[in-house]
C-alpha positions, -999 to 999 in steps of 0.1 A, spaced: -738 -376 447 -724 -394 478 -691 -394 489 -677 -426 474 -694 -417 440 -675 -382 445 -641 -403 451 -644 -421 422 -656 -392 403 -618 -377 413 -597 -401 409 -616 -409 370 -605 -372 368 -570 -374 381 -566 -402 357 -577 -386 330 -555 -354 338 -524 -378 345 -528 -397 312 -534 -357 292 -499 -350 307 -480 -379 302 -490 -373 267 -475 -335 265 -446 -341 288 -437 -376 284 -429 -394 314 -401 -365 325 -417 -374 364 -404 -410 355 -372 -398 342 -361 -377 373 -370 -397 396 -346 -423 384 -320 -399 378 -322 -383 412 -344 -405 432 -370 -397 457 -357 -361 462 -372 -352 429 -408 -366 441 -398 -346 473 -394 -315 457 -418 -316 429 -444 -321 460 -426 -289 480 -434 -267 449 -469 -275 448 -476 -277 489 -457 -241 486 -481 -232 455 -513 -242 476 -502 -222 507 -496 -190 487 -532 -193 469 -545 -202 499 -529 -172 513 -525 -142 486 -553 -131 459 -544 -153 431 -533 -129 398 -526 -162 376 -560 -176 368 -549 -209 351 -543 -231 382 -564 -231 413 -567 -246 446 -585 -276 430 -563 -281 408 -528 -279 426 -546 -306 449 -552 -326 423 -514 -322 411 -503 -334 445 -524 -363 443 -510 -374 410 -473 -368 423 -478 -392 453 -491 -419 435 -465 -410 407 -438 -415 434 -452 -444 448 -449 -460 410 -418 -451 408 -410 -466 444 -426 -501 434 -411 -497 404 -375 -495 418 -380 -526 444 -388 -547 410 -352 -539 396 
C-alpha cells in the first residue's frame, strides 16, 4: 500500500472511530467546547499529548489504549476543535 492509500486508509478509520463515539458519548466534545471554549479542545489534547509521552516513556500496564490509538484520538480532537471553531464563526 502506498502512502496516500495508507492516509486514506486512516482517516476511513478515524472516521469510523469518531462516528463509534459520538454514538456512546453523544456529542459531550461539542458540548464543552461551547460551554468553555477552546480551552476544553486545549485540554482534552494536553491529556492525550501527556498520555502519548508516558507510553512512550513507561512500560504500558493498561493494555486497552496504545500509542496508535492515542494518536488517532488526537487526530480526531483537532479536527473536532476545528468544527467546533468554524462552527462558532457561523453564529
Amino acid at each position: 500500500m502506498n502512502k496516500f492509500d495508507e492516509h486514506t486508509a486512516i482517516c476511513d478509520k478515524l472516521n469510523q472511530i469518531y462516528v463509534n463515539k459520538n454514538h456512546d458519548y453523544g456529542d459531550s466534545f461539542g458540548e464543552t467546547y461551547r460551554k468553555l471554549g477552546i480551552i476544553s479542545a486545549v485540554t482534552r489534547i494536553s491529556d492525550k499529548t501527556n498520555r502519548l509521552q508516558t507510553l512512550c516513556l513507561n512500560e504500558q500496564l493498561v493494555k486497552d489504549e496504545s500509542i496508535e490509538d492515542t494518536l488517532m484520538d488526537l487526530a480526531n480532537y483537532a479536527i473536532m476543535t476545528i468544527i467546533e471553531m468554524k462552527g462558532e464563526r457561523q453564529i
